[in-house]
PDB file of N, H, CA, C and O in Angstrom:
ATOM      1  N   UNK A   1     -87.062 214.961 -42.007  1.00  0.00           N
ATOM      2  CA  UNK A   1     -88.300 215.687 -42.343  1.00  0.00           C
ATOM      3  C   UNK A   1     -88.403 216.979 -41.519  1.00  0.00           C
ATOM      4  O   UNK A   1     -88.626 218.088 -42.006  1.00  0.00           O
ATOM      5  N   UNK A   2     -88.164 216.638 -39.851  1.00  0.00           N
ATOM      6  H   UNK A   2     -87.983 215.738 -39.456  1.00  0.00           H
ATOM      7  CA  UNK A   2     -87.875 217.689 -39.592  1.00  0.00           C
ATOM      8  C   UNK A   2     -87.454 219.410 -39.797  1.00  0.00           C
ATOM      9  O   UNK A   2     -87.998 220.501 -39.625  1.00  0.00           O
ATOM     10  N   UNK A   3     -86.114 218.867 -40.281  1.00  0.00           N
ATOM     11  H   UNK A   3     -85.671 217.981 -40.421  1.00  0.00           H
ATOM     12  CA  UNK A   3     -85.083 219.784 -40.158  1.00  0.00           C
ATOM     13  C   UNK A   3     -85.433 220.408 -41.630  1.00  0.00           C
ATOM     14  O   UNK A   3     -85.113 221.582 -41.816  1.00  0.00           O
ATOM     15  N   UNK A   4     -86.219 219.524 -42.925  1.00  0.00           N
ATOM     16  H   UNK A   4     -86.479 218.570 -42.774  1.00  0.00           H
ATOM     17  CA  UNK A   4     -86.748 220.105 -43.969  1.00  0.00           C
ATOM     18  C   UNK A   4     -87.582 221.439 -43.361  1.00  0.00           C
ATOM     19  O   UNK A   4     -86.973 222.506 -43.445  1.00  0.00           O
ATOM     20  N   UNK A   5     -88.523 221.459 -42.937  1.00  0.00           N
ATOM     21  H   UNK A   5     -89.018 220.593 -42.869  1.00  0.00           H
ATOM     22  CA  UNK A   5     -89.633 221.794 -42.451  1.00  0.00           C
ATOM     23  C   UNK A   5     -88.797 223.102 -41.507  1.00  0.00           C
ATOM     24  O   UNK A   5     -89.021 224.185 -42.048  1.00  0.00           O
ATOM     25  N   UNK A   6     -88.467 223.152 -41.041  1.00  0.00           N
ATOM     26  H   UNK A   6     -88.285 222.272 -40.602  1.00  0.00           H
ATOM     27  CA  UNK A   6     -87.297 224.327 -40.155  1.00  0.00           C
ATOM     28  C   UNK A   6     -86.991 225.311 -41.499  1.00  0.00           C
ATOM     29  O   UNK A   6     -87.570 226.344 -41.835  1.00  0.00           O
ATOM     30  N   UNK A   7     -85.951 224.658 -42.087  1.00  0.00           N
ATOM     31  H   UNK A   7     -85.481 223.819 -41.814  1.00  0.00           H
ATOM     32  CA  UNK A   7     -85.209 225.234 -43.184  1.00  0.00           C
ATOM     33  C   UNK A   7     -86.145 226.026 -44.138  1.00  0.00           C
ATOM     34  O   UNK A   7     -85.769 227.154 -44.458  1.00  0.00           O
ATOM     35  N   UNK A   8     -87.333 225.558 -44.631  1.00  0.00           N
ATOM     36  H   UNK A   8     -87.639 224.642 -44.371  1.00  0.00           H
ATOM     37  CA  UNK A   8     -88.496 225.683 -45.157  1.00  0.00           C
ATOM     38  C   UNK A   8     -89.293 227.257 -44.191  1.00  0.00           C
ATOM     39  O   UNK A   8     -89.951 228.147 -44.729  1.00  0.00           O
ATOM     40  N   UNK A   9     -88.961 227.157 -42.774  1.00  0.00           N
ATOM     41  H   UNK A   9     -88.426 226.434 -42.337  1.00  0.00           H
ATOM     42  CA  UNK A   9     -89.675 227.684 -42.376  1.00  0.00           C
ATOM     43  C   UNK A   9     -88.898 229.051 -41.957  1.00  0.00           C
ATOM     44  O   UNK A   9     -89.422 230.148 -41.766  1.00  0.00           O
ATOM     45  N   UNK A  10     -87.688 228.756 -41.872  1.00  0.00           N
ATOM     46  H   UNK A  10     -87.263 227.864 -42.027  1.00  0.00           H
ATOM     47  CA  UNK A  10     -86.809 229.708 -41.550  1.00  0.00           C
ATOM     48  C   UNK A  10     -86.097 230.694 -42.677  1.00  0.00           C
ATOM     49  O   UNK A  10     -85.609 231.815 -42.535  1.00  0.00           O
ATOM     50  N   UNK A  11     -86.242 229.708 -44.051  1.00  0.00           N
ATOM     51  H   UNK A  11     -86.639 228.798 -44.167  1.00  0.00           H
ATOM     52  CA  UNK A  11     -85.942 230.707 -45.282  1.00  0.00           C
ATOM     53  C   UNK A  11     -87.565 231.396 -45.687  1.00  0.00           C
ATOM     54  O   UNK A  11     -87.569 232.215 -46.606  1.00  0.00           O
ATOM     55  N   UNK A  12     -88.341 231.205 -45.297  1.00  0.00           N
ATOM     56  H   UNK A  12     -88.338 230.539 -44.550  1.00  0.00           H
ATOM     57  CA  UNK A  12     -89.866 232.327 -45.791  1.00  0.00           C
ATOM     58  C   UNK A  12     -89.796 233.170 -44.864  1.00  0.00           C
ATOM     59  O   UNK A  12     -90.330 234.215 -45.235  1.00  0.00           O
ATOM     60  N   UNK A  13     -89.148 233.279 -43.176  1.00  0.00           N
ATOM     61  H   UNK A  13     -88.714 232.430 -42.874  1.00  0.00           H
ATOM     62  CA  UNK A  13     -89.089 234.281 -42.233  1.00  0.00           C
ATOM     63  C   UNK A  13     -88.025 235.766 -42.942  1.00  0.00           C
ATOM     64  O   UNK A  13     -88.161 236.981 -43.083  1.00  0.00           O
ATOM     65  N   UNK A  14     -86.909 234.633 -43.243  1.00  0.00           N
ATOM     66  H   UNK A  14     -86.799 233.646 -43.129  1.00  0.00           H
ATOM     67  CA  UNK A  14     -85.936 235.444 -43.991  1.00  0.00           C
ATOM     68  C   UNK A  14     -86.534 236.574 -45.300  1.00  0.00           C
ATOM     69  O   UNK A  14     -86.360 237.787 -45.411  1.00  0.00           O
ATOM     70  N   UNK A  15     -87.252 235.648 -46.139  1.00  0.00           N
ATOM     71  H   UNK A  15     -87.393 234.662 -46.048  1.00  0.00           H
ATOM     72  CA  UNK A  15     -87.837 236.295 -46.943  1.00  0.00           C
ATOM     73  C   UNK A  15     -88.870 237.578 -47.035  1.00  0.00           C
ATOM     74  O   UNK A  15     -89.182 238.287 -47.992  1.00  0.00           O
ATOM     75  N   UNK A  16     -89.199 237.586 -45.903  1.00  0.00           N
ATOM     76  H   UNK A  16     -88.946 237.010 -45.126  1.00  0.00           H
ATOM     77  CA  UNK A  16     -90.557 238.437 -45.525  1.00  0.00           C
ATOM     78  C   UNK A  16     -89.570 239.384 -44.699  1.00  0.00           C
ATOM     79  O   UNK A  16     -89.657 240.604 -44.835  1.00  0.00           O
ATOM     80  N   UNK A  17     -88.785 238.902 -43.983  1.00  0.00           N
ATOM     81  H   UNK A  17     -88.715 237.911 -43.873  1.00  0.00           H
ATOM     82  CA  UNK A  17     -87.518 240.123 -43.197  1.00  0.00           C
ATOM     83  C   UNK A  17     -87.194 241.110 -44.574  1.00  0.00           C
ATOM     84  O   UNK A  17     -87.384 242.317 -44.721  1.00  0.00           O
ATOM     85  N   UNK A  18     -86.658 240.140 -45.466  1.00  0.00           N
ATOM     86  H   UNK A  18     -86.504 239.160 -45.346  1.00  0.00           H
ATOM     87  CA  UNK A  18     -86.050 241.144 -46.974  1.00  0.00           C
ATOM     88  C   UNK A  18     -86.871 241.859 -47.402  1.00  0.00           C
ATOM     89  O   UNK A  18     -86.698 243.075 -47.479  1.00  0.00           O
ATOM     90  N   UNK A  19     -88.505 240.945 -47.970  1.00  0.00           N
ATOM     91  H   UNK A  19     -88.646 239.957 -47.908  1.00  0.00           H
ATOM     92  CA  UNK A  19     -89.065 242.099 -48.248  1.00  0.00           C
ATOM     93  C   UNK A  19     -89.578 243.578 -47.972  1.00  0.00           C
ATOM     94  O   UNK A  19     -89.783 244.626 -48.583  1.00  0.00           O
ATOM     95  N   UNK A  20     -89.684 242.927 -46.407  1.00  0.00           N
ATOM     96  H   UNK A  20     -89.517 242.075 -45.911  1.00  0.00           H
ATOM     97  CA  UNK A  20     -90.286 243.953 -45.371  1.00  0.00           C
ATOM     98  C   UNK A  20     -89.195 245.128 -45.016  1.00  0.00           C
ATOM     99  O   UNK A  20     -89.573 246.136 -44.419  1.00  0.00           O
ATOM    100  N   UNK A  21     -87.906 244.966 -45.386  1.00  0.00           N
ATOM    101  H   UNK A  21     -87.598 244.147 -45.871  1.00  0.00           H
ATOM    102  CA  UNK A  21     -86.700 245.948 -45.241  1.00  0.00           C
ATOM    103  C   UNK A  21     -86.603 246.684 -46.611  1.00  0.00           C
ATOM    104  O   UNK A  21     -86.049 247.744 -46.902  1.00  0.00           O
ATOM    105  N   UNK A  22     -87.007 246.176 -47.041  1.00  0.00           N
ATOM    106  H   UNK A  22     -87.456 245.314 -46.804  1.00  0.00           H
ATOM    107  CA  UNK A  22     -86.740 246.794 -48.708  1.00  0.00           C
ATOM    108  C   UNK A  22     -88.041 247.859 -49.056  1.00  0.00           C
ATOM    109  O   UNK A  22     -88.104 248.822 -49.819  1.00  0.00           O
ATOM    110  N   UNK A  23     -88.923 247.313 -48.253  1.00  0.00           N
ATOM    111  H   UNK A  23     -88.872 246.531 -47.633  1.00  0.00           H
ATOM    112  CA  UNK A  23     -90.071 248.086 -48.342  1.00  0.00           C
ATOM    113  C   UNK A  23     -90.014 249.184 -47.379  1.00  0.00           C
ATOM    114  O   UNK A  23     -90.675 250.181 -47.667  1.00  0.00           O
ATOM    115  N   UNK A  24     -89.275 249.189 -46.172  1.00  0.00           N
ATOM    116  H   UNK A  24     -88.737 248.379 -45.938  1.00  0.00           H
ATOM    117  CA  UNK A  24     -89.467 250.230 -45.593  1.00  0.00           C
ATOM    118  C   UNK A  24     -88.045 251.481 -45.979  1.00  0.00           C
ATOM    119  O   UNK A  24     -87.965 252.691 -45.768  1.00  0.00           O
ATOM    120  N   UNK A  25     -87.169 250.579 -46.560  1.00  0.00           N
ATOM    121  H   UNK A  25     -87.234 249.596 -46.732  1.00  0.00           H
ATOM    122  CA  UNK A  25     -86.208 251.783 -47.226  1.00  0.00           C
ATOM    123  C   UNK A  25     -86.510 252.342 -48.300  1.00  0.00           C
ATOM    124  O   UNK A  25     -85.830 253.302 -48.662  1.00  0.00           O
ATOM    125  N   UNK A  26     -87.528 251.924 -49.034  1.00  0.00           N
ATOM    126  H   UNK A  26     -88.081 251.145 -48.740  1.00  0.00           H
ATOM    127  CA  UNK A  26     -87.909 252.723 -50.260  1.00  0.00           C
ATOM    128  C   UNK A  26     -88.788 253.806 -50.001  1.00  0.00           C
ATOM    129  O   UNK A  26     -88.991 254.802 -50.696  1.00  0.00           O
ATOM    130  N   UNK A  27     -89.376 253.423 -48.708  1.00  0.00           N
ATOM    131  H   UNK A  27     -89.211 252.614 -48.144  1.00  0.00           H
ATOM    132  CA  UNK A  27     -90.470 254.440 -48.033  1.00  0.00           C
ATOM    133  C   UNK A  27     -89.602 255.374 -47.496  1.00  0.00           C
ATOM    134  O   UNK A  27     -89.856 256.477 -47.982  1.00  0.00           O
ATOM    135  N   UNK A  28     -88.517 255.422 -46.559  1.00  0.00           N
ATOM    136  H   UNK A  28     -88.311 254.526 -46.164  1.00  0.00           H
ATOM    137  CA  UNK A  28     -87.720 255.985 -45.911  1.00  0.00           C
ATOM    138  C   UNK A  28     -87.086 257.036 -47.507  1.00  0.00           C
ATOM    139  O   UNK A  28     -87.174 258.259 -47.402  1.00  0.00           O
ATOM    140  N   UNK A  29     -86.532 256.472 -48.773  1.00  0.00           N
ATOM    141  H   UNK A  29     -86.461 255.478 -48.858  1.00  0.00           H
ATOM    142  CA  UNK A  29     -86.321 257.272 -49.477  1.00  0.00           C
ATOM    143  C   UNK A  29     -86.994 258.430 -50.076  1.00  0.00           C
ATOM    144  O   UNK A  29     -86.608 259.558 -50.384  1.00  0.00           O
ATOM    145  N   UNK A  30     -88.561 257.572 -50.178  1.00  0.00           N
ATOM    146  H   UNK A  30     -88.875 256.656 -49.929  1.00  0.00           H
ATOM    147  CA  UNK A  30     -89.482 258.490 -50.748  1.00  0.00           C
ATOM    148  C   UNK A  30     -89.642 259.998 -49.830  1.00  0.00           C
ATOM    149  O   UNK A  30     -89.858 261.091 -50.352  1.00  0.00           O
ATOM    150  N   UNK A  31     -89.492 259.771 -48.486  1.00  0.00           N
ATOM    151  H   UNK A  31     -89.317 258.882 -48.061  1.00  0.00           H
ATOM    152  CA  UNK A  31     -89.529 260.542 -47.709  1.00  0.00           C
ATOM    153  C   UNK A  31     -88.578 261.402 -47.785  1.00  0.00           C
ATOM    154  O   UNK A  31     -88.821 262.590 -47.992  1.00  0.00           O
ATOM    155  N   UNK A  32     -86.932 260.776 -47.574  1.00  0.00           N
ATOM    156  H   UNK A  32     -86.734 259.810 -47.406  1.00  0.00           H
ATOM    157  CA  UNK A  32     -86.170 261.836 -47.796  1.00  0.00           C
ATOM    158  C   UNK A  32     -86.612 262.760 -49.145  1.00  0.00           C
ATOM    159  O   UNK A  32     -86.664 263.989 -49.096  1.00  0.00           O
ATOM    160  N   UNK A  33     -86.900 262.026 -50.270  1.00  0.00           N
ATOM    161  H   UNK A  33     -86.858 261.028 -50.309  1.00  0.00           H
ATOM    162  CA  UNK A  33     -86.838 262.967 -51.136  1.00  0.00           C
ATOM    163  C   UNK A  33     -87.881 264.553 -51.598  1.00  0.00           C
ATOM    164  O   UNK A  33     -87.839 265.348 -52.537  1.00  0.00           O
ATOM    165  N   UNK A  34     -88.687 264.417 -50.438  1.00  0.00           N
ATOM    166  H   UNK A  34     -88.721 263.772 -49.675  1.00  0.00           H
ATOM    167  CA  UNK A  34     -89.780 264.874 -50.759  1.00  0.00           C
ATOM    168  C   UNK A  34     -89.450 266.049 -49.440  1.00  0.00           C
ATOM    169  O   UNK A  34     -90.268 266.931 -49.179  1.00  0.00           O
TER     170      UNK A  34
END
């Protein structure tokens, strides 16, 4: 149950890392382009 609960908790960290990178390179592009 544990180690569910880790895995669980450690792939939504991951997820929010991705989104949160993806969001700041699209910002970073918008910028270059402008």
């Amino acid at each position: 149950m544990l180690n569910f609960l880790l895995s669980v908790a450690a792939s939504s960290i991951s997820g929010c890392i991705v989104v949160y990178f993806t969001y700041w390179l699209s910002k970073r592009n918008v910028k270059k382009k402008k």
